[in-house]
FIKOLFI-768322 format. One line per 3 residues: number of its first residue (from 1); their letters; for each residue x, y, z of C-alpha. Coordinates in pm, whole numbers. Example, Ala and Ser with C-alpha at 12.3 -4.5 7.8 and 13.67 -1.06 7.14 Angstrom:
2
1) as) 1230 -450 780 | 1367 -106 714
This chain:
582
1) xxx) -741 -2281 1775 | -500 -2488 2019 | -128 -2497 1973
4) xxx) -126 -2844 1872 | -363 -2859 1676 | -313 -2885 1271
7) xxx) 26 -2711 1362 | 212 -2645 1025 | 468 -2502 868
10) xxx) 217 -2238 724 | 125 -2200 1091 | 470 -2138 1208
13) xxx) 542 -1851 960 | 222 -1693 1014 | 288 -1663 1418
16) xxx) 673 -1593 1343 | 578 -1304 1179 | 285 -1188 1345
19) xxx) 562 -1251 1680 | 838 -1027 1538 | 566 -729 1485
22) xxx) 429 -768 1788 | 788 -775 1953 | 901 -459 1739
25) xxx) 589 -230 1913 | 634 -403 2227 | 1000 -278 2324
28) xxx) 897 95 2293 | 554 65 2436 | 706 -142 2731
31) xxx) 964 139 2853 | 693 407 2780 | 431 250 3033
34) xxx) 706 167 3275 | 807 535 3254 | 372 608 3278
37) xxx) 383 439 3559 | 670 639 3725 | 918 339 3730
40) xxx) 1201 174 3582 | 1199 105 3221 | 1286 -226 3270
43) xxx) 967 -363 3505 | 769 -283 3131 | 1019 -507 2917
46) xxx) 976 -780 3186 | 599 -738 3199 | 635 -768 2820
49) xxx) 801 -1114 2891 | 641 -1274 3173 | 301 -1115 3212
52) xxx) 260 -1208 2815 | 442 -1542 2795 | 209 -1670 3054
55) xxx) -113 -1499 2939 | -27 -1653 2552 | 5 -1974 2733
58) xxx) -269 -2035 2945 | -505 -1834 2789 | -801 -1890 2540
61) xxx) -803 -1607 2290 | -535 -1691 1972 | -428 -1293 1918
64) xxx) -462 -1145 2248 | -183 -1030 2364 | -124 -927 2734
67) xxx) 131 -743 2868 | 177 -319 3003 | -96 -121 2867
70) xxx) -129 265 2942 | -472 223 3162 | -348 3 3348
73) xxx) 16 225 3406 | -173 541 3503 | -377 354 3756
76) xxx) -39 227 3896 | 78 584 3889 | -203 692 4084
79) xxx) -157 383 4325 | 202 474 4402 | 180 844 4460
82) xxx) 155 784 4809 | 526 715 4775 | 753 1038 4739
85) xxx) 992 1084 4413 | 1306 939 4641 | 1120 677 4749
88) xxx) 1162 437 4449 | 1253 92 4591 | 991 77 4816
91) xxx) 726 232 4535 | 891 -65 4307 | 826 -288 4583
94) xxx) 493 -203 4639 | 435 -237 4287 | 541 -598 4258
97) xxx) 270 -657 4577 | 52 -528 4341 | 74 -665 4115
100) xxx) 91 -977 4265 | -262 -845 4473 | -428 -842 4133
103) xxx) -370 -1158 4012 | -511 -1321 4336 | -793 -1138 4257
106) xxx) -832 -1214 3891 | -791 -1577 4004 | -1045 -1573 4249
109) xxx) -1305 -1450 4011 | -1165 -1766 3734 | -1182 -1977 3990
112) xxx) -1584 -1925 4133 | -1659 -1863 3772 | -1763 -1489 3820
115) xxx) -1667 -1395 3454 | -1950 -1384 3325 | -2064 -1052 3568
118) xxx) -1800 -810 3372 | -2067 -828 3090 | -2253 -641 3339
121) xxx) -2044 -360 3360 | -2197 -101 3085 | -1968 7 2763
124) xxx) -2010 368 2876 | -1809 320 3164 | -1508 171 2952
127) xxx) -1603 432 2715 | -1548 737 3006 | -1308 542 3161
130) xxx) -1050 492 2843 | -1123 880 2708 | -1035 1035 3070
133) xxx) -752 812 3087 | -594 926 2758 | -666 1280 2853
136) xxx) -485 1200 3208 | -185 1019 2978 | -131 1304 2741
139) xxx) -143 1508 2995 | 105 1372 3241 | 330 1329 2971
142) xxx) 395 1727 2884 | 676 1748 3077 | 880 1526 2878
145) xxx) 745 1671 2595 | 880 1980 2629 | 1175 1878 2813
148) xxx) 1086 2020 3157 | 1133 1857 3517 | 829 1730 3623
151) xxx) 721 1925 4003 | 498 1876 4281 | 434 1516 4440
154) xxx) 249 1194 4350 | -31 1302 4653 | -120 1653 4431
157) xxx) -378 1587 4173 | -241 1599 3801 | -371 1935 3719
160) xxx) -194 2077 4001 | 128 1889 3884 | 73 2035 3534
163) xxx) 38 2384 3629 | 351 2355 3867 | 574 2224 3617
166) xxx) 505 2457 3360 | 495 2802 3623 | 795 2692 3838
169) xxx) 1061 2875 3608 | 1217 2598 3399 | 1263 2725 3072
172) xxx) 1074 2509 2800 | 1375 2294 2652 | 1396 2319 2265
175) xxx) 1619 2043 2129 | 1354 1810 2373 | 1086 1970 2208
178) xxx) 1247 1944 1858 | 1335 1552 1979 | 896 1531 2034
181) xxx) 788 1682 1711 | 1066 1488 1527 | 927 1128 1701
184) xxx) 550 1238 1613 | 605 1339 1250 | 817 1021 1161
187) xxx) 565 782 1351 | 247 937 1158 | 457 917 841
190) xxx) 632 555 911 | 243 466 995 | 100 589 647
193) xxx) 415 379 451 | 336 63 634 | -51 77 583
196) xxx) -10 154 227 | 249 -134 142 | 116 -353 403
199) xxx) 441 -369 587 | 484 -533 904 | 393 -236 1153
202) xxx) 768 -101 1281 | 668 204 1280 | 666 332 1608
205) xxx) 994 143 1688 | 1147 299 1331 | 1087 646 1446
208) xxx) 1215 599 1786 | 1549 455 1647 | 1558 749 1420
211) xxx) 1531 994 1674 | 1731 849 1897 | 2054 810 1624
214) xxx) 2009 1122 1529 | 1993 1296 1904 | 2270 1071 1992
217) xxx) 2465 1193 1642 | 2404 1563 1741 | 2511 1519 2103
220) xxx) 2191 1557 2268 | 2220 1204 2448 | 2609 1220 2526
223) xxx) 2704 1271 2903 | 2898 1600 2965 | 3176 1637 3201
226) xxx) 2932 1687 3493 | 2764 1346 3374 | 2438 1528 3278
229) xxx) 2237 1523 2884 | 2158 1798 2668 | 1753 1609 2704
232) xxx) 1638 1342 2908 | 1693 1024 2864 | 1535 680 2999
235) xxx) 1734 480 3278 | 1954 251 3219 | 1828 -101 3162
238) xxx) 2065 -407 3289 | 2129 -646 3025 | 1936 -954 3192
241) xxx) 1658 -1124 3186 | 1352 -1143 3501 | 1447 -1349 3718
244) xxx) 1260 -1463 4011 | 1181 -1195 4329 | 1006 -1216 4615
247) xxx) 801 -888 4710 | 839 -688 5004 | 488 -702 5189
250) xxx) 417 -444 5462 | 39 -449 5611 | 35 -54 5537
253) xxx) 93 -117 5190 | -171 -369 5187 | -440 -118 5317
256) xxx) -344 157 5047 | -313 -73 4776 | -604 -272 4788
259) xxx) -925 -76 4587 | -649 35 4345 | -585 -357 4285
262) xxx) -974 -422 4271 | -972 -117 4033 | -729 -312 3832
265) xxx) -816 -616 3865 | -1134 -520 3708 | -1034 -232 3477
268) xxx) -762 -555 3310 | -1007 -789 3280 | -1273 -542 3108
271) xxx) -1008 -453 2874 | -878 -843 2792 | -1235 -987 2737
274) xxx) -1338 -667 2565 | -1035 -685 2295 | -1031 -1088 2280
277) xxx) -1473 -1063 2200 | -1406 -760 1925 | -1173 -971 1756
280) xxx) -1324 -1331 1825 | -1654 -1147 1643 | -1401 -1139 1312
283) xxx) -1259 -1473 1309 | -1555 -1714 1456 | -1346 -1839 1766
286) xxx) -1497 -1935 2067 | -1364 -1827 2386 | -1412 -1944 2712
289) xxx) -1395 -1661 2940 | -1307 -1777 3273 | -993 -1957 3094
292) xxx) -888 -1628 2960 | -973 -1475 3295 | -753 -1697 3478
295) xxx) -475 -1672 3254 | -479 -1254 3326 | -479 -1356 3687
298) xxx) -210 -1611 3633 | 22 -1362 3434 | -32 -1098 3708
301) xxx) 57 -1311 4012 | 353 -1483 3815 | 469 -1129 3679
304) xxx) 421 -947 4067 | 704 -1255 4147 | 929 -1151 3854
307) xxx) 938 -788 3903 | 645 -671 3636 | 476 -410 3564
310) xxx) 56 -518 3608 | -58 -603 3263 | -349 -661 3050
313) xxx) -487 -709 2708 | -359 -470 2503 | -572 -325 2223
316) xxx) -295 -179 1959 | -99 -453 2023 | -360 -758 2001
319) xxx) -473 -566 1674 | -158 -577 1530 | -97 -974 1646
322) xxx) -459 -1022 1453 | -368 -791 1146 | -19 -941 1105
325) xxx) -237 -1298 1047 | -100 -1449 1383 | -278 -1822 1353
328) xxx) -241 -1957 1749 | -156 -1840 2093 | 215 -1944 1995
331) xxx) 261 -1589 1813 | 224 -1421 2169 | 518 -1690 2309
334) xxx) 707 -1604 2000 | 647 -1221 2111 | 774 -1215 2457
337) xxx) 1110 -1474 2357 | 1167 -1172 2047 | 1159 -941 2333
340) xxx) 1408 -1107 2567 | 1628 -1164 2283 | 1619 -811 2223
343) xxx) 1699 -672 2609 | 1991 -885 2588 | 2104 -752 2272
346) xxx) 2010 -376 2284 | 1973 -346 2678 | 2310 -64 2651
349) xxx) 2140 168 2435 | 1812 240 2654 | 1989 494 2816
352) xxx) 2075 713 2487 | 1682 700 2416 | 1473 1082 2477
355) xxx) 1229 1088 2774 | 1092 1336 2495 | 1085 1051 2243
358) xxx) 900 794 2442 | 692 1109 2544 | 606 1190 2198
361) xxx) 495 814 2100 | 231 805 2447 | 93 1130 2318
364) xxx) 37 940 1951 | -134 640 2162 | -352 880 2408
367) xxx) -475 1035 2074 | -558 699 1918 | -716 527 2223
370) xxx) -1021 804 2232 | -1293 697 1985 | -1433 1005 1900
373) xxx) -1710 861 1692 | -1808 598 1942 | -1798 883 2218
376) xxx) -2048 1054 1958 | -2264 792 1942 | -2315 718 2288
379) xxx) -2378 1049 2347 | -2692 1057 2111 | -2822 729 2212
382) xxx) -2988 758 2547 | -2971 1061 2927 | -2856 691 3111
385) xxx) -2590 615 2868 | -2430 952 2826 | -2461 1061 3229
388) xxx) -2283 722 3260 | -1982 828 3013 | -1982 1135 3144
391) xxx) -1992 1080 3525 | -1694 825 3484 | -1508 1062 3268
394) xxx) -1550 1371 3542 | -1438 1089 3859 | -1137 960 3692
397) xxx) -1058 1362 3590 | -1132 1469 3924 | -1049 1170 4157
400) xxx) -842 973 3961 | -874 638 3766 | -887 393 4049
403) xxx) -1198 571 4180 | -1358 600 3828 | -1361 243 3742
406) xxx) -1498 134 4084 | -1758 431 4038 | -1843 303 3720
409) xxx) -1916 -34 3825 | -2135 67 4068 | -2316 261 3865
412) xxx) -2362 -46 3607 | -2434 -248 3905 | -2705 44 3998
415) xxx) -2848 60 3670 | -2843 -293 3578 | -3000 -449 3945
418) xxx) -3380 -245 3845 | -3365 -386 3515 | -3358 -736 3579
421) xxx) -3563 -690 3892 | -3847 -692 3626 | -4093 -947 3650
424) xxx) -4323 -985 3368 | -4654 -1202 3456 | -4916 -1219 3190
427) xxx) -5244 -1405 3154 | -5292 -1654 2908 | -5634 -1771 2733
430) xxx) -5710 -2063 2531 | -5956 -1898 2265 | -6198 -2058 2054
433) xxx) -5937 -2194 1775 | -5740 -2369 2064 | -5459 -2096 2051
436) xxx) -5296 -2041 2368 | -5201 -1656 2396 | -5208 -1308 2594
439) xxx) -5580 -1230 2714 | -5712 -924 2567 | -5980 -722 2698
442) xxx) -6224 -848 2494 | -6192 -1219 2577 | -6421 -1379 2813
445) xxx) -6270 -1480 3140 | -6178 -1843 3132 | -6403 -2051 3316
448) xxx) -6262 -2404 3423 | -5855 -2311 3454 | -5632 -2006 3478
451) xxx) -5325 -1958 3297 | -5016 -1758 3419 | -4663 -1724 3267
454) xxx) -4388 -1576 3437 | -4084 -1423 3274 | -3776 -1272 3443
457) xxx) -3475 -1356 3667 | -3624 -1518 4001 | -3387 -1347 4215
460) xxx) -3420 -1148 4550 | -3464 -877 4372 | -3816 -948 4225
463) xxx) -3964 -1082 4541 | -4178 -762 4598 | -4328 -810 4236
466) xxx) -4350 -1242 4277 | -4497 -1162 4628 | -4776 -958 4435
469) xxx) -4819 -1182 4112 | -4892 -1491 4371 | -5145 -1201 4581
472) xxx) -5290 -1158 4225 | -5349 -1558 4149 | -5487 -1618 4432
475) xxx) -5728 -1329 4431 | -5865 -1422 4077 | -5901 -1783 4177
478) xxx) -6119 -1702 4484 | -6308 -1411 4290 | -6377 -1635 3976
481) xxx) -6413 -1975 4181 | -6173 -2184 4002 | -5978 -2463 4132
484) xxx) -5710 -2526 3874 | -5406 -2276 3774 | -5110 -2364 3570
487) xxx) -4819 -2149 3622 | -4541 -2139 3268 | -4235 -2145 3380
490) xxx) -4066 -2127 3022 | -3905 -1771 3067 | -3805 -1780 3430
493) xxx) -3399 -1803 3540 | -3183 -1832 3786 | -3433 -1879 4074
496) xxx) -3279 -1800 4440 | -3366 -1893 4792 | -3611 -1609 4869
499) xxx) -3829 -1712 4523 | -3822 -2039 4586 | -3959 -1969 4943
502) xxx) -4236 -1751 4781 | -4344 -2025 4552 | -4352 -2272 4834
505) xxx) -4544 -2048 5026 | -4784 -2009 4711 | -4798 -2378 4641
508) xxx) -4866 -2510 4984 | -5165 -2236 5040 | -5307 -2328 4713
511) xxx) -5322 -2716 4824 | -5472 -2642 5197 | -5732 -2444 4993
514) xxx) -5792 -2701 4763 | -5631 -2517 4408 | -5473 -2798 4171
517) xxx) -5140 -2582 4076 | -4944 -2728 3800 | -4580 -2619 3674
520) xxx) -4520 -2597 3283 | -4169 -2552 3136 | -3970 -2606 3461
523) xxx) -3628 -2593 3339 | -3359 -2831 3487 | -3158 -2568 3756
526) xxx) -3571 -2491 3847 | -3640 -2880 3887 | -3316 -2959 4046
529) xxx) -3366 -2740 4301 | -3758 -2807 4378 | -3603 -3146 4416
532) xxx) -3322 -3069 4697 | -3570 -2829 4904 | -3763 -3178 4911
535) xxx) -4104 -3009 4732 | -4189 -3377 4603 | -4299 -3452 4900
538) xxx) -4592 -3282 4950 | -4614 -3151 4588 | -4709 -3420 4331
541) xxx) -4398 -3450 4100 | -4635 -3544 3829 | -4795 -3156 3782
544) xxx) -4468 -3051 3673 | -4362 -3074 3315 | -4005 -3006 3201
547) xxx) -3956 -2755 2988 | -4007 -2910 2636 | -3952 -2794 2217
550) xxx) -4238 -2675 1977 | -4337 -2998 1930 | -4334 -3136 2279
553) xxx) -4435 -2822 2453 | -4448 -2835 2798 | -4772 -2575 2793
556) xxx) -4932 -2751 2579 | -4939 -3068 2725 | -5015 -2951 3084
559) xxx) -5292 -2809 2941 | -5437 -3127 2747 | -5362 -3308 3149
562) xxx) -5621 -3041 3314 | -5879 -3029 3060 | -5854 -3428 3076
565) xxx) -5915 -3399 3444 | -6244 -3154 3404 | -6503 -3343 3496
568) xxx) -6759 -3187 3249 | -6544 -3162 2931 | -6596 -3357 2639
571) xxx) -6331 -3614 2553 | -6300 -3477 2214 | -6221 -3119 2311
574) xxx) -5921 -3284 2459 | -5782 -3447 2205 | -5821 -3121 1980
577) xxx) -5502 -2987 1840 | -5336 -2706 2074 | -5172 -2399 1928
580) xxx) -5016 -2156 2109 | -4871 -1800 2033 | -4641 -1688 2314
C-alpha cells in the first residue's frame, strides 16, 4: 500500500497511532542497543531517526520498521573490541565507517538484484544464530544487572569477561539489583495490562519511567559530592538532533571491519526480509524485495553519515507497528519524527536513567527473541537441520556472531549447491492409448522416436550428470537404431554457459551422425539464449517449440511433427488425440 494512495483521514489515525507506539518502545530500546553495542546512548536514538526515517521511506514493506536491533548491536560489539575501553572516539568512529561499509554492501546486492539468494540461506541458521545471540545479550548484560563494573577487554571472549567481572572483588550492588528486579516485574506486569485491555504497548517505556522516578526519588541517581551515583546510570544525551558527519576512514580499520560488515550486511537483511515476509503472509501485500533491500542499504549508508548505530528490521518493533493497525509506510516516518520530538524534549533526563534498568529490559528481550518451540521443532525435523542450528549456535558461542552468520551461510550455501545440482532425466513412452508418460519396465522399447525430459537447474553444477544423460541418449540411439529424439525442456532453468556448451556439443554430434533432435518446451531465457550463441544457424529453428499450456503443449505437438515425418506411419495415427501424464 503506497503513501499516496487512498490516503485518508482513517489512514492518518491509524499510522498516528501505530507511530506514537512504535516511538514509545523505540526510545528505550534505542539507548539499550547503543549501550549493547558499547557506545553512546545517543548513536541508538539517531539510528532510531535516520536509519528508520529512510528505511519507512524508500522501502516496500508498510509495517517494517528499521532501526537498532540487538543482533545487529552485539555484532557491532564484537566488531569494536579491537578498540580498548578508553578508546571511544575512534571505536565511535569506526562505527560510523561501518556502518556506512554495510550499506554499500546492502546496495550492491539491490542494485545486481542478488535478493533473491538470502532465500537460500536455511532458517536453522537464523534459528542458531538469533538463540546464541540472546544467550550472548543476556549474558553480557549481567553486569549491569547486578550493578558491577564490567572487567577484562573487548579482545577476551565473553565468557572470560563474565567470569572476571563477577571474581574480581566488586561486591554485587543491591539497590542496582533491586533497580533490575523492579524494571522486570513492572514490564511483565505493564505487558499483561496492555494485552488484556488492548492498550497501546507502553509498557516497556512505563516501567522504565517508573523505575527511574522512583531511583531518582530515593537518591539512587543523584550525583554526590565526589560527582559519582549510588547505581549506574546511562550517559548523558545532548539535546539535538543528527546532524550530518563525515566518518573518519583509516585503511586499518577497513581491514578489521570488513567480514564483520559482510556479517551484517547479511545478518540485517535476513532479519528485514524475514520480518517484512512473516507479516506480508497476514495482510496479502506484495513486496518487492530488492526495493526493501535497497532501502536497508540506503538507511545504513545515510545513517553511517549521521552518526548511527547499524540498523535493521526489527521484529518486536515491526510487530507492534502491525498490531497497533499501522495502514502505510507513513507510520514508520511518523515513528522516527515522535522520536526526535522526544530527544529534544526529554534529552536531560537520560542521564538519571539505571544502566540496571535498561539492563533489566535487554534481559526481558533476550528471553523473548529465543523461540523455544520453533528451536523444538527443528530439532525433531531432520540430522541436517538440527547440526545446522546447532553448529551456528556453538560458532557464534565460541567465536562470536560475526563468524557464526558467515559460517552459517556457508553451510546453507554447502547444503543447498548438491541439492540443486540434481538433474532428473526420465524416459518417456507414448503407450497404446496415446498417453505420453514415464516408461515402465514393462513397456516395449519405442521403436521409431525416443523421448527424454530433463528437469533441474542447468547450471555448472549439473554438468557431470548432463554430460552423462547426453552419453546415455546417444548410447540408446545407436544401440536401438533410431534416428529421431526429442528432448522436453519444460522443467529445465536457469541454463549457464557450461550447459549450454554441453547441449551444443550434443546437438551438433547428433546432426554429423544423422539424429533429427528436436527441443520441446524451450522456455524464453532457454530460447533467448540459443539465439545469441547463434545455434540457428546450424540448428533448424523450426525443431524447437516454445514452451506452451495444456492445451497447446509444446510435447505434444513436437510429437504429432515427428510422427508426421515417419515415413511408414499412417496419416491417421497422427491426427489421433495426444494425452500426456507428466
Amino acid at each position: 500500500m503506497g503513501l499516496a494512495i487512498n490516503y485518508d483521514a482513517k489512514f492518518v489515525r491509524q499510522d498516528l497511532v501505530a507511530g506514537l507506539t512504535v516511538a514509545a518502545i523505540s526510545l528505550p530500546q534505542a539507548m539499550a542497543y547503543a549501550l549493547l553495542a558499547g557506545v553512546d546512548p545517543r548513536f541508538g536514538l539517531y539510528s532510531a531517526i535516520v536509519v528508520t526515517f529512510i528505511a519507512s521511506v524508500f522501502g516496500s514493506s508498510s509495517h517494517l520498521i528499521n532501526g537498532p536491533t540487538s543482533a545487529i548491536s552485539l555484532v557491532v560489539f564484537a566488531a569494536l573490541s579491537v578498540f580498548d575501553t578508553d578508546q571511544r572516539v575512534e571505536a565511535a568512529e569506526a562505527m560510523f565507517m561501518l556502518g556506512a561499509m554495510v550499506g554499500a554492501i546492502q546496495i550492491f546486492i539491490a542494485v545486481f538484484r542478488l535478493g533473491d539468494l538470502t532465500r537460500y540461506i536455511s532458517e536453522s541458521v537464523i534459528l542458531g544464530f538469533m538463540a546464541a545471540a540472546s544467550l550472548l545479550l543476556a549474558i553480557g548484560q549481567l553486569g549491569n544487572a547486578f550493578g558491577v563494573r564490567e572487567k577484562g577487554t573487548g579482545a577476551q571472549h565473553i565468557f572470560y569477561r563474565l567470569w572476571l567481572t563477577f571474581t574480581s572483588g566488586d561486591a554485587i550492588n543491591l539497590k542496582a539489583l533491586a533497580a533490575t528486579v523492579a524494571t522486570l516485574v513492572l514490564a511483565l506486569a505493564f505487558r499483561k495490562i496492555v494485552q488484556r485491555y488492548r492498550w497501546p504497548q507502553f509498557d516497556m517505556l512505563a516501567a522504565l519511567v517508573v523505575v527511574a522516578v522512583v531511583a531518582f526519588l530515593a537518591g539512587w541517581t543523584v550525583p554526590d559530592h565526589a560527582g559519582k551515583t549510588a547505581i549506574g546510570v546511562t550517559a548523558s544525551v545532548p539535546a539535538s538532533l543528527p546532524v550530518p558527519h563525515i566518518p573518519e576512514i583509516k585503511l586499518a580499520w577497513i581491514g578489521d571491519l570488513a567480514p564483520d560488515a559482510f556479517a551484517i550486511a547479511f545478518l540485517g537483511l535476513l532479519e528485514a526480509l524475514a520480518i517484512a515476509k512473516a507479516i506480508a503472509n497476514k495482510t496479502r501485500q506484495p513486496l518487492d524485495y530488492n526495493r526493501q533491500i535497497l532501502a536497508e542499504g540506503l538507511a545504513n549508508l545515510v545513517g553511517g553519515f549521521f552518526r548511527c548505530l547499524p540498523g535493521s528490521g526489527s521484529l518486536s518493533r515491526s510487530a507492534i507497528n502491525y498490531q497497533a493497525g499501522a495502514a502505510t509506510r507513513f507510520s514508520g516516518i511518523l515513528a522516527a519524527s515522535f522520536v526526535a520530538i522526544a530527544l529534544l524534549v526529554l534529552a536531560p533526563l537520560a542521564p538519571y536513567v539505571p544502566k540496571s534498568a535498561l539492563a533489566a529490559l535487554l534481559l526481558l528481550t533476550a528471553a523473548r527473541l529465543i523461540d523455544f518451540k520453533r528451536l523444538a521443532y527443528t530439532m525433531r525435523a531432520t540430522r541436517v537441520d538440527a547440526g545446522v542450528l546447532v553448529v551456528t549456535a556453538v560458532t557464534a558461542l565460541a567465536f562470536g556472531l560475526d563468524q557464526a552468520i558467515l559460517v552459517g551461510v556457508a553451510l546453507s550455501v554447502l547444503l543447498f549447491v548438491p541439492r540443486a545440482a540434481k538433474l532428473k532425466v526420465t524416459e518417456l513412452v507414448v503407450d497404446g492409448d496415446n498417453i505420453v508418460r514415464a516408461k515402465r519396465m514393462s513397456d516395449s522399447e519405442n521403436r521409431d522416436f525416443l523421448i527424454y525430459d530433463f528437469e533441474g537447474d542447468l547450471f555448472f553444477g549439473v554438468a557431470p550428470e548432463l554430460e552423462r544423460a547426453f552419453g546415455h541418449i546417444k548410447s540408446q540411439l545407436a544401440l536401438k537404431g533410431v534416428d529421431k529424439v526429442l528432448l522436453r525442456l519444460k522443467r529445465v532453468r536457469n541454463p549457464d554457459v557450461v550447459s549450454l556448451e554441453h547441449l551444443q556439443h550434443f546437438l551438433k554430434e547428433a546432426q554429423a551422425n544423422g539424429v533429427d533432435v528436436w527441443l520441446a518446451g524451450v522456455r524464453p531465457d532457454l530460447f533467448a539464449a540459443l539465439g545469441r550463441l547463434q545455434f540457428f544457424d546450424w540448428f533448424p529453428e523450426s525443431h524447437v517449440l516454445l514452451h506452451g499450456n495444456e492445451e497447446n503443449s509444446a510435447t505434444l505437438a513436437a510429437i504429432k511433427r515427428i510422427r508426421q515425418s515417419l515415413p511408414h506411419r499412417e496419416p491417421a495415427d497422427t491426427q489421433a488425440k495426444l494425452y500426456y501424464l507428466v
